[in-house]
PAVOPA-794568 format. One record per residue (C-alpha): residue number from 0; residue in three letters; x, y, z. Coordinates in nm, 2 decimals. Layout:
NUM / ALA / X / Y / Z
...
This chain:
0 / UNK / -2.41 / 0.74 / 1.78
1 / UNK / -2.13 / 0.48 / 1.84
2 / UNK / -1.81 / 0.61 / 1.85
3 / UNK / -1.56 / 0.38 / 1.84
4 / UNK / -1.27 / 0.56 / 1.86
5 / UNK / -1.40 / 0.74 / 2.15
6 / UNK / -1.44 / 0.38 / 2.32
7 / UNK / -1.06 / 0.26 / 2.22
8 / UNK / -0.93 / 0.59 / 2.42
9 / UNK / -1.08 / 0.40 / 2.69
10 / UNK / -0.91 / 0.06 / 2.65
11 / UNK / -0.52 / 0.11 / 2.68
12 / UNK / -0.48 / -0.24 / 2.50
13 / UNK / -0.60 / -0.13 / 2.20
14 / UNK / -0.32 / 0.08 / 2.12
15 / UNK / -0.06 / -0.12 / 2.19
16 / UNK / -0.14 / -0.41 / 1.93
17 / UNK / -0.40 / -0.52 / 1.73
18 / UNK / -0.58 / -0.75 / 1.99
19 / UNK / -0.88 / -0.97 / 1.84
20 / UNK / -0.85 / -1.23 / 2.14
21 / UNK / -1.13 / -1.10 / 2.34
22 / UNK / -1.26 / -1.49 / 2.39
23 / UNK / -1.01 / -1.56 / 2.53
24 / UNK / -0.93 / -1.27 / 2.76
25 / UNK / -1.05 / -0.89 / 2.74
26 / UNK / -0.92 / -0.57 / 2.77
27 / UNK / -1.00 / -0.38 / 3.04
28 / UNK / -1.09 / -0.02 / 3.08
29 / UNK / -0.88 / 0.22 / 3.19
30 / UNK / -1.20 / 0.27 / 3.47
31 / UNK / -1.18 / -0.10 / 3.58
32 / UNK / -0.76 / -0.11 / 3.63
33 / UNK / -0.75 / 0.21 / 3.83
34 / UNK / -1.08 / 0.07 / 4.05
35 / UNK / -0.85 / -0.23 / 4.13
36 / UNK / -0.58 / 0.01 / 4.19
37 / UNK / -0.81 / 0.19 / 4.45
38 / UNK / -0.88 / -0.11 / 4.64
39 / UNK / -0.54 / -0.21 / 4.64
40 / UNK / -0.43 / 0.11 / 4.80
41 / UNK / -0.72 / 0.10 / 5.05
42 / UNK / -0.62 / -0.24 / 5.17
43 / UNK / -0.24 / -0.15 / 5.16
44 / UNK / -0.33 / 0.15 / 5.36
45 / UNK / -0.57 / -0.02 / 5.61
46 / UNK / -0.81 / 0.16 / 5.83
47 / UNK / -0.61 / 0.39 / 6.07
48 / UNK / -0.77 / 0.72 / 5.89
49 / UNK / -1.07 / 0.61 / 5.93
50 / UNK / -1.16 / 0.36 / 6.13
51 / UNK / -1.23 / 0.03 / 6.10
52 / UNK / -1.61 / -0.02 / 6.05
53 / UNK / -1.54 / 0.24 / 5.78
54 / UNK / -1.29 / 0.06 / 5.65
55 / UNK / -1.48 / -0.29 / 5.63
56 / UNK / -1.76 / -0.12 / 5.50
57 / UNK / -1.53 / 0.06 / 5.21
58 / UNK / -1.39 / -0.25 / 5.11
59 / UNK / -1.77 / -0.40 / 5.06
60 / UNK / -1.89 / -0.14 / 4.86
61 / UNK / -1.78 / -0.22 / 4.51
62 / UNK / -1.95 / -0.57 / 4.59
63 / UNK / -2.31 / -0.41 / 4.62
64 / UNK / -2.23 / -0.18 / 4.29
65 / UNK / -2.12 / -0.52 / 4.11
66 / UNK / -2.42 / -0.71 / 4.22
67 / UNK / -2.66 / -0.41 / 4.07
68 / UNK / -2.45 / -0.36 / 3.73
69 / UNK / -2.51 / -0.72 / 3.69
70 / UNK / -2.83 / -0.72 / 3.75
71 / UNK / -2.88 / -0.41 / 3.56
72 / UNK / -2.68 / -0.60 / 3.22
73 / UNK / -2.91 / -0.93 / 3.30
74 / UNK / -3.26 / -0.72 / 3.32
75 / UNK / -3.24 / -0.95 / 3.67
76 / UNK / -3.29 / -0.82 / 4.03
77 / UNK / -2.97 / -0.82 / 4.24
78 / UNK / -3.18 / -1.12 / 4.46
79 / UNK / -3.08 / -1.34 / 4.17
80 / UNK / -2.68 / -1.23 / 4.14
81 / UNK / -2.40 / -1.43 / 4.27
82 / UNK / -2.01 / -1.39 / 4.25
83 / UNK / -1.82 / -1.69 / 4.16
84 / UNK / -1.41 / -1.70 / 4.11
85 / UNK / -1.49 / -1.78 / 3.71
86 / UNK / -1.71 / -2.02 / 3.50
87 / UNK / -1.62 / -2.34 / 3.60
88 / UNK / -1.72 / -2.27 / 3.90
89 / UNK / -2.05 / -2.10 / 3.80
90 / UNK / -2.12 / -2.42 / 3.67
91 / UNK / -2.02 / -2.65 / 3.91
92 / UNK / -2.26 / -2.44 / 4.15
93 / UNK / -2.54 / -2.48 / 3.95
94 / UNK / -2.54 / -2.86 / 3.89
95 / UNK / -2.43 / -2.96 / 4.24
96 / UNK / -2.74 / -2.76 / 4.36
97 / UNK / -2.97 / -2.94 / 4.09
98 / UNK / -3.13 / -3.25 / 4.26
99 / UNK / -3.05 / -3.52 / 4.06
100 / UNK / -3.15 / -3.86 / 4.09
101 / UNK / -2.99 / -4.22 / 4.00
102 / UNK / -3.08 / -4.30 / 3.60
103 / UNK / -3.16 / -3.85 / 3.50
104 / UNK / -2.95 / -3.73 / 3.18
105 / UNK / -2.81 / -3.44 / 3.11
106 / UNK / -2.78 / -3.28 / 2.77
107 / UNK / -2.54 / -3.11 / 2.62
108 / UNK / -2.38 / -3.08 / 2.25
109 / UNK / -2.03 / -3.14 / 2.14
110 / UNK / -1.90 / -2.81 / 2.02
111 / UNK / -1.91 / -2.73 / 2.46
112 / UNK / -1.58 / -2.56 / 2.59
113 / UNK / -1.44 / -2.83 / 2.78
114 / UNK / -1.52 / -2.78 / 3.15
115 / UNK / -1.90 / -2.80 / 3.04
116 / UNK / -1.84 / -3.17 / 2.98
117 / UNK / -1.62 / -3.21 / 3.26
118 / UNK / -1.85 / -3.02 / 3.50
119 / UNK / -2.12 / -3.27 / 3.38
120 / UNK / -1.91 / -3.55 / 3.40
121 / UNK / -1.87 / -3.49 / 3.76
122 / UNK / -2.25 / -3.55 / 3.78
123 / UNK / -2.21 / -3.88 / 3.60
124 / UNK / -1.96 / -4.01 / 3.81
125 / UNK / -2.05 / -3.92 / 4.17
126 / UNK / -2.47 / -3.90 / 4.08
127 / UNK / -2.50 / -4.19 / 3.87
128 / UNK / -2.63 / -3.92 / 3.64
129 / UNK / -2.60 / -4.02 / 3.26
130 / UNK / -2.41 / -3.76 / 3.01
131 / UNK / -2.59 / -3.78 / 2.66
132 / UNK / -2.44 / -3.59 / 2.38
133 / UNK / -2.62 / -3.41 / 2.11
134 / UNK / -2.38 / -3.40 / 1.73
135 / UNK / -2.29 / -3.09 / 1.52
136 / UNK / -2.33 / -3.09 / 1.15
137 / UNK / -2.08 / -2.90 / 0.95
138 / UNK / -2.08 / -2.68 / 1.27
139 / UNK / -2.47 / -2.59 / 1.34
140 / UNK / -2.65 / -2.76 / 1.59
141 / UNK / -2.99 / -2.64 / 1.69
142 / UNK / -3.28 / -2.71 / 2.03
143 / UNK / -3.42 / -2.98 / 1.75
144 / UNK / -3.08 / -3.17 / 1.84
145 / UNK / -3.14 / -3.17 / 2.21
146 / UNK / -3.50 / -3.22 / 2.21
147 / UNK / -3.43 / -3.53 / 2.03
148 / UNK / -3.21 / -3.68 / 2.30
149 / UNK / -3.46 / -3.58 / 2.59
150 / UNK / -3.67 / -3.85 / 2.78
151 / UNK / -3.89 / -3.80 / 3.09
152 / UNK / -3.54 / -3.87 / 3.30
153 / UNK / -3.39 / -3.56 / 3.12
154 / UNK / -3.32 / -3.36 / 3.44
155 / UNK / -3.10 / -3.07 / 3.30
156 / UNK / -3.03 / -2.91 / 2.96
157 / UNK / -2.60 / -2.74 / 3.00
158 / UNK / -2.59 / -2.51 / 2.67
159 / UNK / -2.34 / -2.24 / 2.56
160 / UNK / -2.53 / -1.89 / 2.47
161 / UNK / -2.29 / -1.87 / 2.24
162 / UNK / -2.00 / -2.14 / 2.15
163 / UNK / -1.65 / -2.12 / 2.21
164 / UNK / -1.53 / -2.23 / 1.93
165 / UNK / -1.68 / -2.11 / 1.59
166 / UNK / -1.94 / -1.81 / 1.75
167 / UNK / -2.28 / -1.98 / 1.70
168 / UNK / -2.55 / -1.81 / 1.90
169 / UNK / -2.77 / -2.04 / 2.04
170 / UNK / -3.17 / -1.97 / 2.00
171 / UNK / -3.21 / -1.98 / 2.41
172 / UNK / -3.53 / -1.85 / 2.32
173 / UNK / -3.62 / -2.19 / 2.20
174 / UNK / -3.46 / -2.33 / 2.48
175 / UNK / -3.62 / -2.19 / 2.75
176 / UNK / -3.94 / -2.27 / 2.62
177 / UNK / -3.85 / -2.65 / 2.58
178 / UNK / -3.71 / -2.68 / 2.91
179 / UNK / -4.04 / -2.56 / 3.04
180 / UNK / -4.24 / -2.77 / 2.83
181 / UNK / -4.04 / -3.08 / 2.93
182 / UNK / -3.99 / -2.98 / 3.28
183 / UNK / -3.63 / -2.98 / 3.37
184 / UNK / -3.32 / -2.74 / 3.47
185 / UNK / -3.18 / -2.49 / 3.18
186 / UNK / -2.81 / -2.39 / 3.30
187 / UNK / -2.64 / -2.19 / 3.05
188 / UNK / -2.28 / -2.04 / 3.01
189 / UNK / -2.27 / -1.69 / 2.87
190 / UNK / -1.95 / -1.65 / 2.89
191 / UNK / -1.89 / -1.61 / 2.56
192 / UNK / -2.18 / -1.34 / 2.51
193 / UNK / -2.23 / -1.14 / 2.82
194 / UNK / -2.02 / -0.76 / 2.70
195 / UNK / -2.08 / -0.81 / 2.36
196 / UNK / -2.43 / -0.93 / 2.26
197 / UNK / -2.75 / -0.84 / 2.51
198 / UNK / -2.89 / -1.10 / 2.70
199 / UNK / -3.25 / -1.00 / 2.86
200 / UNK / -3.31 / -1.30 / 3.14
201 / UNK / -3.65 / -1.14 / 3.26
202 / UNK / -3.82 / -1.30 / 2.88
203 / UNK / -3.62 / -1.62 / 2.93
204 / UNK / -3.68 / -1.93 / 3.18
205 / UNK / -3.29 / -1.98 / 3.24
206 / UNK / -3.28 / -2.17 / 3.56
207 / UNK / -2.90 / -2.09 / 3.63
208 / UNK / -2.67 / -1.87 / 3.42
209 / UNK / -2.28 / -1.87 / 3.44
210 / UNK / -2.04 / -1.63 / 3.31
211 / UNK / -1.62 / -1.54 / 3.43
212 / UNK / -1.60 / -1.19 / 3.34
213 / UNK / -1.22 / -1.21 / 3.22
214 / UNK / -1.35 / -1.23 / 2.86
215 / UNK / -1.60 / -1.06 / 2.66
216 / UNK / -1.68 / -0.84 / 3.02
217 / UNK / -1.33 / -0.67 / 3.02
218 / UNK / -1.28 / -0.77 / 3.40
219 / UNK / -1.00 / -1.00 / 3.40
220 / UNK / -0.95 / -1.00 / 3.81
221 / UNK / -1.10 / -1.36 / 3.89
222 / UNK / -1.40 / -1.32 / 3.96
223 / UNK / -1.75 / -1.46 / 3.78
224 / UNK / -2.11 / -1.43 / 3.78
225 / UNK / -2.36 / -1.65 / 3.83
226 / UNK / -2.76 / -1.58 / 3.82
227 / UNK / -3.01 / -1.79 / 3.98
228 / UNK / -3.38 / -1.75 / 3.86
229 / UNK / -3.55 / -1.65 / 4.18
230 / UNK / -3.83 / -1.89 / 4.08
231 / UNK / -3.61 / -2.19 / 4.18
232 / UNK / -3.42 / -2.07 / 4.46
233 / UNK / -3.62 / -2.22 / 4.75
234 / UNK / -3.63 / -2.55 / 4.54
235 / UNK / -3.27 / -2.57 / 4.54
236 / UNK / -2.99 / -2.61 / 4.77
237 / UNK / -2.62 / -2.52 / 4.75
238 / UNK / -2.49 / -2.88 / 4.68
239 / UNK / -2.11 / -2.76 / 4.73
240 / UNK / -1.95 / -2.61 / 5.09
241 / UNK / -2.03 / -2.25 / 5.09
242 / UNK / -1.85 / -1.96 / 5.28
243 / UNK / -1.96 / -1.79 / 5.58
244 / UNK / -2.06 / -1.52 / 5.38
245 / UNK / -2.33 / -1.71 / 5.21
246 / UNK / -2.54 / -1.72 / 5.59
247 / UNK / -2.81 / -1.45 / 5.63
248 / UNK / -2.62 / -1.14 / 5.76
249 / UNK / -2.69 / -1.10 / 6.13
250 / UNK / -2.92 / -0.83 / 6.24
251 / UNK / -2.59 / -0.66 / 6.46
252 / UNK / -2.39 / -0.69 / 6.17
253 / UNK / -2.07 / -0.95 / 6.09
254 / UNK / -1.83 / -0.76 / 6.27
255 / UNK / -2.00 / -0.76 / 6.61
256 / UNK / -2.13 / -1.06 / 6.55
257 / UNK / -1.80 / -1.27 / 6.52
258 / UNK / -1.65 / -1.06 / 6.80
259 / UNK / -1.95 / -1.22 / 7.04
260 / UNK / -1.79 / -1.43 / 7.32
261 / UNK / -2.02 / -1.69 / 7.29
262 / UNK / -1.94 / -1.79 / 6.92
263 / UNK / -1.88 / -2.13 / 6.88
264 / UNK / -1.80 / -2.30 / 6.53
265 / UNK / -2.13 / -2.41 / 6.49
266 / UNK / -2.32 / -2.09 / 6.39
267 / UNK / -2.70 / -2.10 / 6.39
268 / UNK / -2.76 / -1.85 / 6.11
269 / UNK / -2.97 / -1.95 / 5.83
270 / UNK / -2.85 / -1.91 / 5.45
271 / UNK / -2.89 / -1.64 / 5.28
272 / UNK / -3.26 / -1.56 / 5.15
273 / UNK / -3.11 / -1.50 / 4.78
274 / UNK / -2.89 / -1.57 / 4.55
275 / UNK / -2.59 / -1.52 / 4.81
276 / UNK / -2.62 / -1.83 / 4.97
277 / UNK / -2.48 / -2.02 / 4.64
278 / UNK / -2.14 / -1.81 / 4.69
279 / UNK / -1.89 / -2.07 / 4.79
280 / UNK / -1.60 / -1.87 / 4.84
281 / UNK / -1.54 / -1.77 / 5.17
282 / UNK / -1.37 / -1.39 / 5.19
283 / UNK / -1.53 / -1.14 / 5.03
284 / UNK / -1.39 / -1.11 / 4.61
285 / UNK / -1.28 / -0.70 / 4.70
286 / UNK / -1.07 / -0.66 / 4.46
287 / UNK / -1.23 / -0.83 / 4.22
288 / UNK / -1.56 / -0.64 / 4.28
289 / UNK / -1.40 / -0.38 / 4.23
290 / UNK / -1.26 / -0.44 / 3.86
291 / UNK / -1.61 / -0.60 / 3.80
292 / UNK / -1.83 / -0.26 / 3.91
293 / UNK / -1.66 / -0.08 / 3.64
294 / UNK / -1.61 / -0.30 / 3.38
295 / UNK / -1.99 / -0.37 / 3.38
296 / UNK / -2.05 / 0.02 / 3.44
297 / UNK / -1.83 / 0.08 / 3.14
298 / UNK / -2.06 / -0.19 / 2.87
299 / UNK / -2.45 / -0.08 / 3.06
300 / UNK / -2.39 / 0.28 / 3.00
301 / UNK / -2.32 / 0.20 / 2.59
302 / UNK / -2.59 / 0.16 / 2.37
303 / UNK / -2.66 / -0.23 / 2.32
304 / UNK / -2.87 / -0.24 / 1.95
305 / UNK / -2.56 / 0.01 / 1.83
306 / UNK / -2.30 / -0.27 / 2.02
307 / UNK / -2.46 / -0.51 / 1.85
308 / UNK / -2.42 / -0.35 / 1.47
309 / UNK / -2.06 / -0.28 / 1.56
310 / UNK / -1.96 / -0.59 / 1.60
311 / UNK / -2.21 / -0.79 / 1.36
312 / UNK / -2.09 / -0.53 / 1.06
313 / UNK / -1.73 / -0.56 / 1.15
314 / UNK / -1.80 / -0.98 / 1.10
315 / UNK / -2.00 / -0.93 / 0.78
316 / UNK / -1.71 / -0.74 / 0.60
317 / UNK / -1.46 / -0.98 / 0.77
318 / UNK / -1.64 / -1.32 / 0.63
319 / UNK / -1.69 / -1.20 / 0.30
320 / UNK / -1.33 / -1.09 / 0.29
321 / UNK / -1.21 / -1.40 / 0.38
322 / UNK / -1.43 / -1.63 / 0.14
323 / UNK / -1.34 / -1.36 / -0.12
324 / UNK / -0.94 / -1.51 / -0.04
325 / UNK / -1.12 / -1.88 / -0.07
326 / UNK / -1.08 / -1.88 / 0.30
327 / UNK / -1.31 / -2.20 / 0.48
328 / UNK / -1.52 / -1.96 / 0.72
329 / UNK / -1.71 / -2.20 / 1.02
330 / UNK / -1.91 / -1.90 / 1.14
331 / UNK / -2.25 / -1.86 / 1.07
332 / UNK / -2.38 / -1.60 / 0.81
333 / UNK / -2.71 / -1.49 / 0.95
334 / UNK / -2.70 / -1.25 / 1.23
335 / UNK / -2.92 / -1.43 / 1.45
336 / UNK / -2.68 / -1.69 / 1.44
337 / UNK / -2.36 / -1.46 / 1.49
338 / UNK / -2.17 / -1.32 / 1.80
339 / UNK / -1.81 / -1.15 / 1.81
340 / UNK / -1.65 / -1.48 / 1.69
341 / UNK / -1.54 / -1.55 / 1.35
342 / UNK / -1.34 / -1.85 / 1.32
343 / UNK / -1.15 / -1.97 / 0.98
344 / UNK / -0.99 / -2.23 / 0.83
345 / UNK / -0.71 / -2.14 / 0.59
346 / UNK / -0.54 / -2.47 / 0.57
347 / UNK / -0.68 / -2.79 / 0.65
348 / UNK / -0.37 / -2.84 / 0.82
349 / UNK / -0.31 / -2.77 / 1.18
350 / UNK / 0.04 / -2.73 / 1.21
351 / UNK / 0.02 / -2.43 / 0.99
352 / UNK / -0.27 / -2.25 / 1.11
353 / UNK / -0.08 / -2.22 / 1.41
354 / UNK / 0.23 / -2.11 / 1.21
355 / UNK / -0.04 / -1.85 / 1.09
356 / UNK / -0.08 / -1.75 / 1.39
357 / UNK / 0.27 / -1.68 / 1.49
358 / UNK / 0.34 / -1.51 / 1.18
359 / UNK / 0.10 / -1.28 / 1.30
360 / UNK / 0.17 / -1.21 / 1.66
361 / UNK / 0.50 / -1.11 / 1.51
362 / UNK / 0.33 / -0.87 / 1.38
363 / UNK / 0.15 / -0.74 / 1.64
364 / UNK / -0.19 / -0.93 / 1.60
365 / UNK / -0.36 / -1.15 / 1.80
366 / UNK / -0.61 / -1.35 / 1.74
367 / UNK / -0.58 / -1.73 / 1.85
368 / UNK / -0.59 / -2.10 / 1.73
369 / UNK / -0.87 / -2.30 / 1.91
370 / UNK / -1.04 / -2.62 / 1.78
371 / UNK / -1.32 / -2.87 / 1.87
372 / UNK / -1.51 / -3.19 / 1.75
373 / UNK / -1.38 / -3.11 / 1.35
374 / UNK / -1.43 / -2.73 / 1.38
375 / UNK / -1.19 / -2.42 / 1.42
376 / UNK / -0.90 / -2.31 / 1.33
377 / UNK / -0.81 / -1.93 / 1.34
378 / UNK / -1.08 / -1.77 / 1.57
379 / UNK / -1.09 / -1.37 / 1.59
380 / UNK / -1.28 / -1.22 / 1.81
381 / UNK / -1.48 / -0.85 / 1.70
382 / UNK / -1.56 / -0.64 / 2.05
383 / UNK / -1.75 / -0.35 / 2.10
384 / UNK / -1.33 / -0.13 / 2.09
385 / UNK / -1.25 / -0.31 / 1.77
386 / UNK / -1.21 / -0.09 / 1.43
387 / UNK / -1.22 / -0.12 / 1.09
388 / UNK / -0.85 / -0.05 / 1.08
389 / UNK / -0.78 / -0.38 / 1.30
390 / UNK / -0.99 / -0.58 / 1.05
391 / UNK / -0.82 / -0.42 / 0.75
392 / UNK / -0.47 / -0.48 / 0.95
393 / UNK / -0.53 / -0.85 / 1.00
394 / UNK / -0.62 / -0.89 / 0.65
395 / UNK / -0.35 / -0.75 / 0.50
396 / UNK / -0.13 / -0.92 / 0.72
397 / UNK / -0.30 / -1.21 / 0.57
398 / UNK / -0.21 / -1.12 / 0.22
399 / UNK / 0.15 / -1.06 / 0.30
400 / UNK / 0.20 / -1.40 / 0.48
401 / UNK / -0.05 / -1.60 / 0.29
402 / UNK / 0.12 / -1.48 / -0.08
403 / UNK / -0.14 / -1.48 / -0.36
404 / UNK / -0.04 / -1.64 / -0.68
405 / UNK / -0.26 / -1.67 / -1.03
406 / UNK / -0.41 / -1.97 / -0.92
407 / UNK / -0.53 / -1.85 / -0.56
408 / UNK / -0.34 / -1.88 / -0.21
409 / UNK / -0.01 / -2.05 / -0.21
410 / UNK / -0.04 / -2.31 / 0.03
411 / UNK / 0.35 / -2.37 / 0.06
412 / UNK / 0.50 / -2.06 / 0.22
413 / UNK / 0.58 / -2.24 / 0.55
C-alpha cells in the first residue's frame, strides 16, 4: 500500500511549504542529508582512529553502494554505471565518445532543455557534424518526427525520456527499436524521469543514458549518472580527458601504487574495462556518493507500479481541475504520454504568469515558470511525497489570486 504520508515524514521539505518544483530540484530524504553529513564528518575527522587504508577505503564505500542502487533502478549491471558531476556533462560524455564523421547528423526535437542543443552543437562546430531539428505540434512530437529527418548519415538520435518543459513521455520503446533498425547511437536524458517514473534499460537498446540526480532522484549534491550499454563499450572511446580514476585499478591497489618510487607521469595502466573509464572527473565524488546511495536506496525500496499511480492520479485530478477553471493545460492526457509534469497556461501573457507565480510563493508554493519553442507556462511538478492536500492548496490559491467572476477568470487582477 502507498502511504504517502508515511513517505513526506521522510522528506523535511515537505513540511515546510508546498513544494511542486521537483523538475527543477528535489527534496532530499532525511537518509540522503544525514549520509552527506556522515562523510563530511569522516573527512573532517580524517583517519587517525583508524588508519589510513581504512580511512581511504571508508570514504570509497558509498561509491560502490551508488554504482549498485543505480544499477539496481536501471535493471543494468554496475559494469554499465558511471558518475558524472550532472547532465550536461552526461551528455557531453556520450557524444564526444560517439565516432562521428564529417557530413553525420544528429537528431533531436525542439521542445530539448537547452544544453541538449548546446551539447550537440558542440558536435557541429568542432566535428563538422550537422544538427537537424525535428518540430512540435501543439506540443506532441512523436519517433514518426525523427524518423522522418533520418538519412543513412544519421549517426546519433539525443532525445529527452521525458521533456522538460510540458512532461511528455517519450515512447523510447519505439526509439530504441528505430535506432537499431537504422543503425545509429540512441543517447537519452532521463533526467526528468529517473525517481518518478520506472525506466527498465535491460528491454531497451539505449546506447548512452544521462541523468543529474538533483531532480526527480532527490540527490541534490552534484553528482550525475550516466549508463553505458555494455554492448558498445569496446566500440567506443572516452572522447573527453578522463581522471586517473578512470585507468584499470592496479592489482596492489591505488594507494601503493602512487606511492611507488618509480612513478613517472606517464602511467602505463589501461582504462578501465567498464563503464568507469568514461568518468572524467578526477577525485573520487565522496560526498556526493554518499547523498546518491541513499537517495536511490530511498526510491528502489518503494513500490514503482504504486509510484507510478501516485503521481499519474494526482495529474489526472490536477488537469481536469484546471480545464474545469478554463485553464490552457500543455500536458498530455493519456498516461502513456504523462510523467510528474503538468504545465499550464493561464494567461497567454508572460509577464503575468510569472506574477502568478509570485503570488504564490508568497504563499508558500512553489511551482515554477519555464517555457520553450511556444509551450509552457506554469509547470508543477507531482513526486512520489506530494499529497492531495498540496494539489488542493495550489488550487485554491489559484482561486483566491485568479478571482472568479460570472463570466469565468478575471484576467485583470494584476
Amino acid at each position: 500500500m502507498f502511504d504517502v504520508n508515511a513517505i513526506r515524514a521522510d522528506f523535511p521539505g515537505t513540511t515546510q511549504q508546498v513544494y511542486l518544483n521537483a523538475a527543477g530540484i528535489g527534496l532530499p530524504p532525511k537518509s540522503a542529508t544525514q549520509a552527506v553529513q556522515c562523510a563530511a564528518t569522516l573527512l573532517g575527522q580524517g583517519p587517525a582512529e583508524i588508519g589510513y587504508p581504512a580511512y581511504y577505503q571508508a570514504l570509497g564505500k558509498p561509491s560502490v553502494q551508488a554504482r549498485q542502487e543505480a544499477a539496481r533502478l536501471l535493471t543494468a549491471q554496475p559494469t554499465e554505471i558511471a558518475f558524472t558531476d550532472d547532465t550536461t556533462m552526461g551528455l557531453n560524455t556520450a557524444l564526444a565518445a560517439i565516432p562521428f564523421a564529417p557530413g553525420d547528423n544528429i537528431v533531436l526535437c525542439d521542445l530539448e532543455y537547452p544544453q541538449v542543443a548546446i551539447s550537440a552543437a558542440h558536435s557541429q562546430k568542432h566535428q563538422a557534424v550537422e544538427v537537424r531539428v525535428a518540430r512540435h505540434r501543439d506540443g506532441l512530437i512523436g519517433v514518426d518526427d525523427y524518423a522522418r529527418l533520418m538519412d543513412q548519415h544519421t549517426r546519433a538520435i539525443v532525445v529527452s525520456s521525458v521533456q522538460w518543459i510540458n512532461g511528455l513521455r517519450m515512447d523510447l520503446a519505439a526509439f530504441s527499436h528505430l535506432a537499431e533498425e537504422r543503425g545509429c547511437f540512441l543517447v537519452v536524458d532521463a533526467i526528468q524521469q529517473l525517481g518518478a517514473l520506472p525506466l527498465d534499460v535491460s528491454n531497451l537498446r539505449v546506447d548512452f543514458l544521462a541523468a543529474g540526480a538533483q531532480k526527480w532522484l532527490n540527490a541534490p549534491f552534484n553528482i550525475g549518472l550516466l549508463y553505458i550499454r555494455s554492448g558498445i563499450q569496446e566500440q567506443v572511446e572516452p572522447g573527453l580527458a578522463h581522471g586517473l580514476f578512470a585507468l584499470a585499478e592496479p592489482p596492489e591497489g591505488w594507494l601503493r601504487y602512487l606511492g611507488d618510487p618509480g612513478l613517472t607521469p606517464f602511467m602505463s595502466l589501461p582504462l578501465a574495462s567498464d563503464a568507469r573509464r568514461f568518468e572524467v572527473h578526477g577525485m573520487p565524488k565522496n560526498l556526493g556518493t554518499a547523498g546518491l546511495a541513499e537517495s536511490l536506496a530511498y526510491v528502489n525500496q518503494l513500490d514503482s507500479a504504486a509510484v507510478t499511480e501516485h503521481i499519474l492520479s494526482l495529474g489526472d485530478f490536477l488537469i481536469e481541475e484546471l480545464r474545469r477553471r478554463d485553464i490552457k493545460v500543455w500536458t498530455q492526457e493519456a498516461h502513456a504520454l504523462r510523467s510528474g509534469i503538468v504545465t499550464c497556461e493561464p494567461f497567454a501573457d508572460a509577464d503575468r504568469v510569472h506574477q502568478l507565480n509570485q503570488a504564490l510563493e508568497a504563499r508558500n508554493i512553489y511551482p515554477t515558470v519555464r517555457y520553450c519553442s511556444g509551450v509552457g507556462g506554469l509547470r508543477v511538478s507531482i513526486h512520489y511525497y506530494t499529497s492531495r492536500d498540496d494539489i488542493d492548496a495550489l488550487l485554491t490559491a489559484l482561486d483566491e489570486i485568479l478571482k472568479t467572476d460570472d463570466v469565468g477568470y478575471s484576467r485583470h487582477i494584476f
